[in-house]
C-alpha positions in Angstrom: 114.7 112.0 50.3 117.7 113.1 53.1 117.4 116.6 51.7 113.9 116.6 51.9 113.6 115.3 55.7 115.7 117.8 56.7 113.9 120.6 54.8 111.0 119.7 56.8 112.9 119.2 60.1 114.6 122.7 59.6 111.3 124.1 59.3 109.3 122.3 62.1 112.6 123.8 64.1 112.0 126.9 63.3 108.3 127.0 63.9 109.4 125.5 67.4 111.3 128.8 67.7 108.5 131.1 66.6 106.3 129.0 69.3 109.3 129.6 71.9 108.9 133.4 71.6 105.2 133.9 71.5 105.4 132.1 74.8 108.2 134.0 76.4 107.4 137.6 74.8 103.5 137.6 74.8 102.6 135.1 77.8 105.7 135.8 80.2 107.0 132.2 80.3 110.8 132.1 81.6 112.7 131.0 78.5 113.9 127.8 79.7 110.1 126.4 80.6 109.4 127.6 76.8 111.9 125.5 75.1 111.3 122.8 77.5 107.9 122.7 76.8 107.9 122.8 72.8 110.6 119.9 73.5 108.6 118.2 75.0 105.3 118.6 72.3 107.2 116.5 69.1 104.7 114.9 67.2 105.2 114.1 63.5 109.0 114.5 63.1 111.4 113.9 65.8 114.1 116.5 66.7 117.9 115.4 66.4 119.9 116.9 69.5 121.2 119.0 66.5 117.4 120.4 65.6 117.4 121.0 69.3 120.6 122.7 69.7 119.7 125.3 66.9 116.2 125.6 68.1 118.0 126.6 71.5 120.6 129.1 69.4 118.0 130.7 67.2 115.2 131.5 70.0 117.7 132.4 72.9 119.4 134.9 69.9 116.3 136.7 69.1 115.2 137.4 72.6 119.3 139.0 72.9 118.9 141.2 70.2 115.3 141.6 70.0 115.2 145.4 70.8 117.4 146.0 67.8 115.3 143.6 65.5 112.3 145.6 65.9 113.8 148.8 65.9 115.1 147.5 62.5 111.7 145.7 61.2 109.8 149.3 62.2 111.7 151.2 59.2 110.5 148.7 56.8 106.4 148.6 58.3 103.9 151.2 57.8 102.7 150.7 61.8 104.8 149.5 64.6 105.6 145.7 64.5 104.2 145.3 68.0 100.7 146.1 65.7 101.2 142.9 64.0 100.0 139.5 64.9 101.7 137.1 66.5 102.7 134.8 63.2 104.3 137.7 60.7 106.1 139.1 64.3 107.9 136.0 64.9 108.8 135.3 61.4 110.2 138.4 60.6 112.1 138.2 64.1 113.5 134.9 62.9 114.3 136.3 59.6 116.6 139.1 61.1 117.8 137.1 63.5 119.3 134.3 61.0 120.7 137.6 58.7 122.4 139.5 61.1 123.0 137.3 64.1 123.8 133.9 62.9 124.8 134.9 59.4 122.4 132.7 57.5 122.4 133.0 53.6 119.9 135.7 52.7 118.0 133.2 50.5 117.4 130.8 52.8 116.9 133.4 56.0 113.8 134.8 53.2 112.7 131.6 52.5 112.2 130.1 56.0 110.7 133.3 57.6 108.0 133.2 54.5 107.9 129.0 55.2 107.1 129.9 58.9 104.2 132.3 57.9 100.4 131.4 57.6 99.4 132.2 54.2 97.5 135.3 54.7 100.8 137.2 56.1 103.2 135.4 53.6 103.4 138.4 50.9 104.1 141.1 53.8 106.8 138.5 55.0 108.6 138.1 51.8 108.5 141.5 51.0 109.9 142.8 54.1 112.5 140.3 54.4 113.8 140.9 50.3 114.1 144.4 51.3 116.4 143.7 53.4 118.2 141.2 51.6 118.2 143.9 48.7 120.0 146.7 51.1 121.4 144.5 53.8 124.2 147.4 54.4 121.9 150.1 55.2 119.4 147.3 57.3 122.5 146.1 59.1 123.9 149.4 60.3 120.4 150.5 61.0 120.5 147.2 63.4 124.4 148.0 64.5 122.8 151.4 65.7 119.6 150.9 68.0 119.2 150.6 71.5 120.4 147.2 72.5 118.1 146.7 75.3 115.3 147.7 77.0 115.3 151.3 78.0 114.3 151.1 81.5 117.4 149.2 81.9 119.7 150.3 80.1 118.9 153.8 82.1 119.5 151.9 85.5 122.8 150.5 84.4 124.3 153.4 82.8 123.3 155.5 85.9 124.3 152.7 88.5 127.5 151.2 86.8 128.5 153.9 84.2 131.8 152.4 83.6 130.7 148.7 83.3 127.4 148.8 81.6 128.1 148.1 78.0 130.0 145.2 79.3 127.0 144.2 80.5 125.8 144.3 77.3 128.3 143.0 75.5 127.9 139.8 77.9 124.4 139.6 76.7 124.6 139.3 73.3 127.2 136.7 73.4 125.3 133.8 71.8 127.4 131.3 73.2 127.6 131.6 77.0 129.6 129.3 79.4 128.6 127.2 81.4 129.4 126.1 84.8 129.6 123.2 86.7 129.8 122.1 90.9 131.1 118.4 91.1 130.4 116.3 94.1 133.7 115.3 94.8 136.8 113.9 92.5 137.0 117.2 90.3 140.1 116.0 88.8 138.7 113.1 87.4 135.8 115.7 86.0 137.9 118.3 84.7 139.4 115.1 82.4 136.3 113.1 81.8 134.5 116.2 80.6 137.4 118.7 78.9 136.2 121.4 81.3 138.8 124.2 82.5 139.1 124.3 86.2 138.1 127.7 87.5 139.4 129.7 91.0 137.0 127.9 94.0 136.9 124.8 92.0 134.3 125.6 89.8 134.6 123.6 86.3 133.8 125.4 83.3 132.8 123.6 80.4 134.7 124.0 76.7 132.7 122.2 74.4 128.6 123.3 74.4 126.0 120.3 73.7 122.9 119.4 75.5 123.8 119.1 79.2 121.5 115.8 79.6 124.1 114.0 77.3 127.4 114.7 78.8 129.2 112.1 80.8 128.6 111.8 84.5 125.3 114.1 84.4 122.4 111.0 84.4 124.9 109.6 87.5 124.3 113.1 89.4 127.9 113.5 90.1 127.3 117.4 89.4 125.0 119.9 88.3 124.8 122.9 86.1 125.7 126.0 88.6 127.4 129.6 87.5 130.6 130.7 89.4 128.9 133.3 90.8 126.1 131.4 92.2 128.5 128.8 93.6 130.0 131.8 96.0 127.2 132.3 98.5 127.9 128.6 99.8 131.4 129.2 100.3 130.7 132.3 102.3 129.4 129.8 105.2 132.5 127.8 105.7 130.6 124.9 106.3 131.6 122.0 108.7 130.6 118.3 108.7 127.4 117.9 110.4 126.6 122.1 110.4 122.6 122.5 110.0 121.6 125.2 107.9 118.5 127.0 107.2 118.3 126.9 103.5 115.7 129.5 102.3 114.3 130.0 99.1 116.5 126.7 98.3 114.4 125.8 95.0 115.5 124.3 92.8 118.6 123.6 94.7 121.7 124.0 93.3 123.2 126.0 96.6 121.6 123.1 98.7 123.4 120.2 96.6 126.5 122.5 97.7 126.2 122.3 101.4 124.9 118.9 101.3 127.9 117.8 99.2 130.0 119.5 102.2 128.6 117.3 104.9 126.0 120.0 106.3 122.3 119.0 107.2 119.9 121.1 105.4 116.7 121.7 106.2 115.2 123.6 102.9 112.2 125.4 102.8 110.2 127.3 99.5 106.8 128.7 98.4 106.9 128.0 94.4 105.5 124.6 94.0 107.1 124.3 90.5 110.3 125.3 91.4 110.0 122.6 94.5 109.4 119.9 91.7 112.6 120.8 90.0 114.3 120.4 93.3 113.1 117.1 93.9 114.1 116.3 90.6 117.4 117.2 91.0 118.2 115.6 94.5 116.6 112.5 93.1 119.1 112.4 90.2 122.0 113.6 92.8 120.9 110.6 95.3 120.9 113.7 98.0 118.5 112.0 100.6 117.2 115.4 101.9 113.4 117.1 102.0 112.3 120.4 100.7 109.0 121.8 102.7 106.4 124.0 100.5 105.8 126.8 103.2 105.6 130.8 102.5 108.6 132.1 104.9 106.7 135.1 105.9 104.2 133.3 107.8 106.7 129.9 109.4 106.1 129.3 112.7 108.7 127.5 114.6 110.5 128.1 118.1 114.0 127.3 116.5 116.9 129.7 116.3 119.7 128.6 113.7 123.4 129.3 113.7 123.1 129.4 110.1 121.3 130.6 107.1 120.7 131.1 103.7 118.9 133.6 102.1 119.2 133.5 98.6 115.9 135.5 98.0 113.6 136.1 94.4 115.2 138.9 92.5 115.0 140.7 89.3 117.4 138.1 88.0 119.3 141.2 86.3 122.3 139.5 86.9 121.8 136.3 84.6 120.4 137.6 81.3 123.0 136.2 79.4 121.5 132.6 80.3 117.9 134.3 80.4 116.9 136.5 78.1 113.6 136.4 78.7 114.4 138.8 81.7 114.7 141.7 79.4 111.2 141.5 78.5 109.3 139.9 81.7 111.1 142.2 84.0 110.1 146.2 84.5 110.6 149.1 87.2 107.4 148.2 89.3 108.5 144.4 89.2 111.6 145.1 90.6 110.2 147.4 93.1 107.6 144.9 94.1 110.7 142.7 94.5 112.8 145.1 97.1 109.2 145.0 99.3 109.5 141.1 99.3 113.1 140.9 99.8 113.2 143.5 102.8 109.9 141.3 104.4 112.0 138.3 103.5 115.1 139.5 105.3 113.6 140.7 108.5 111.8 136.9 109.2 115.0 135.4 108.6 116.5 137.7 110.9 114.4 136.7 113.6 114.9 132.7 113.1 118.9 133.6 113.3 120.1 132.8 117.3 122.7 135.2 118.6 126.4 135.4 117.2 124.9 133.6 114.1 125.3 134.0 110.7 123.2 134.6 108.1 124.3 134.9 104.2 121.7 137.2 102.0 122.4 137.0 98.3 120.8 137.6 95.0 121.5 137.4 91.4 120.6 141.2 90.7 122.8 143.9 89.2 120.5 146.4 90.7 121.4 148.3 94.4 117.8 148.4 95.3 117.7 144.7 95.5 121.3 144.7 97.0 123.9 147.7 98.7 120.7 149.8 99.5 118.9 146.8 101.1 121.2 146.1 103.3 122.5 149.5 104.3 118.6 150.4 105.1 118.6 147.1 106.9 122.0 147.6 109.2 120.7 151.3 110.1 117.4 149.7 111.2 118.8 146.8 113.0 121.6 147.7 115.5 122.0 143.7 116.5 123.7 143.4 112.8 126.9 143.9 111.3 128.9 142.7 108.4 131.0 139.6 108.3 133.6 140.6 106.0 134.2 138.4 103.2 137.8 137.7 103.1 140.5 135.9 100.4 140.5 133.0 103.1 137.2 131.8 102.2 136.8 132.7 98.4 139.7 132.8 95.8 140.2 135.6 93.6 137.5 138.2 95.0 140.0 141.4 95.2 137.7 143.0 92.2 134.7 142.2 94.1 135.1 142.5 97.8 133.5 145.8 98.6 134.8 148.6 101.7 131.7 147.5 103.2 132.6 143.8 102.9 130.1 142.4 100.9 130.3 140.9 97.7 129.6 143.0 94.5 130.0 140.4 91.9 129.8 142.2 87.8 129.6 139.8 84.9 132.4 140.8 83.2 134.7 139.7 85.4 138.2 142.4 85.4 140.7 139.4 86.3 140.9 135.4 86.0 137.2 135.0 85.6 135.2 136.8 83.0 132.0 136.1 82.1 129.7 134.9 85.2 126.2 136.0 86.9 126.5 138.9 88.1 125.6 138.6 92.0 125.2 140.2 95.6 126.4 138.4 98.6 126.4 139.9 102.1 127.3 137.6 105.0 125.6 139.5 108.4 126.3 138.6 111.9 124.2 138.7 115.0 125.5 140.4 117.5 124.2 140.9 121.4 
């Protein structure tokens, strides 16, 4: 009877996954609204935080190394796999994804894809997938040998960062990424309480993976779930008790909970009503007793100059695929073009609510210069009032690798010294001048 529930747990968890990836690769949902949403939608059999945790593995491992799946499925079909519907796609993803990813028996990788099929597409299924059991060498070096990503991006990197862009990839297709953590205060204690290895700018990164919601100290809100890198920009401020900021773009407000944390008043604005909800949800749990207004920057009104701001404006998001997958596929050259128009329009409002000798701190989580070094060159030629703040050791610990001879902040996820692994990030702190 055990080995029958979990027969049929295993396979409603896998049909979660093949649910999870229609959503993110056919209808553009971010990865982490997908699996939050077939979380949410349990009817008949519950999910153990185990079922959950592979579901989590399995889906975010097929959108990694989904350019190589299909490459690999293509030389077993007659036409394309794209072709296909969306049922035999997924299962054959899954199928490939348990063989050569998480090293699933072959059996039982054939016999769930075919179980996760409707029964018109179950022959093709089986077939494909015992062909591939039957010559998993040659199916496996096939996989070892195409494109790992996207070819619009993986043209960008190797043309921007020629030196660093399979380590982008390599960063990828790690299954297991870590994660980070900003603690309100007592970060000894938390470094204990949660086995987590104390990073340079007293960032804790956590050693043992499970679901976030369940660790000690996380229902409480004495921290939240932030990267190194993202936890940077902050820091760049050297904020003092009682400093009001200008947090723009704040949702869903992990930089806020920063500056907050550090005794500044915030006043947070953003235009994405979804993202605002996670905010509130997050300042709720963190008791933060601050407000978030739903306003479209480009068109706020208000007679106030501020000595500080925070830009941290929509990107490509290039820079956080290893936690996002789902960028690979959602993301393209016109979308990150369209994102440099909105980020220059972004920047030159904020510009104009920043008083003289102020400072204002533009950042994304992008690895590409468009959305970064070009922005802000174009920007410091156009505006003569600007310069750059440089970014010194004084404010940020171990930033020699990063710190650019412009100043600025060029952050690359595979970190050369203490801290590997991380976002990869832009931060540029610019002062007005008279």
């Amino acid at each position: 009877m055990v080995r029958f529930m979990e027969k049929k747990s295993g396979n409603m968890a896998r049909k979660k996954v093949a649910l999870i990836l229609k959503d993110v690769i056919e209808d553009f949902l971010s990865f982490d609204n997908a699996f939050q949403k077939a979380m949410k939608n349990q009817k008949s059999i519950k999910l153990s935080n185990k079922d959950k945790a592979f579901i989590y593995l399995l889906s975010s491992s097929v959108l990694r190394y989904l350019t190589q799946i299909d490459s690999t499925i293509d030389r077993l079909l007659k036409e394309p796999i794209k072709k296909l519907p969306s049922n035999p796609k997924m299962a054959l993803r899954i199928g490939i994804a348990q063989m050569f990813i998480l090293e699933t028996p072959n059996h039982a990788a054939v016999n769930t894809s075919v179980d996760i099929a409707t029964v018109k597409w179950r022959a093709l299924v089986n077939a494909v997938m015992r062909n591939v059991a039957r010559e998993e060498e040659k199916y496996k070096k096939i996989f070892n040998d195409s494109p790992k990503i996207p070819k619009w991006l993986s043209d960008r990197w190797e043309k921007n960062w020629p030196n660093d862009y399979l380590h982008f990839i390599e960063c990828i297709q790690d299954i297991h990424p870590h994660i980070d953590i900003a603690v309100k205060s007592n970060i000894s204690k938390w470094q204990i309480e949660l086995n987590a290895e104390l990073m340079p700018n007293n960032v804790l990164r956590l050693r043992e993976s499970g679901l976030i919601a369940d660790k000690k100290g996380y229902d409480e809100g004495e921290w939240w779930v932030q990267d190194y890198s993202s936890q940077l920009p902050v820091k760049c401020l050297n904020i003092k008790e009682n400093d009001e900021i200008l947090d723009l773009c704040a949702a869903p407000g992990g930089k806020t909970a920063q500056m907050i944390s550090l005794g500044a008043t915030v006043h947070s604005i953003d235009l994405n009503k979804t993202r605002i909800n996670r905010f509130k949800e997050n300042m709720k749990r963190l008791k933060f007793n601050t407000v978030i207004e739903n306003v479209d920057i480009l068109t706020y009104e208000t007679e106030r100059k501020w000595n500080k701001i925070l830009l941290d404006v929509p990107c490509s998001s290039t820079g956080t695929i290893r936690k996002n997958p789902d960028i690979l596929y959602s993301k393209n050259e016109k979308s990150v073009s369209n994102l440099v128009d909105l980020q220059k329009k972004l920047l030159e409002k904020s510009w104009n609510l920043l008083s003289k000798n102020g400072q204002l701190i533009y950042c994304n989580c992008s690895l590409e210069k468009e959305e970064g070094e070009i922005q802000i060159m174009k920007f410091l030629q156009k505006h003569k009032d600007c310069k750059i703040d440089k970014i010194s050791s004084d404010l940020i610990e171990d930033i020699e690798c990063s710190v650019t001879d412009e100043g600025w902040l060029r952050i690359l996820p595979n970190g050369k010294k203490s801290v590997k692994n991380r976002d990869g990030f832009f931060i540029a702190s610019l002062k007005k001048v008279s």
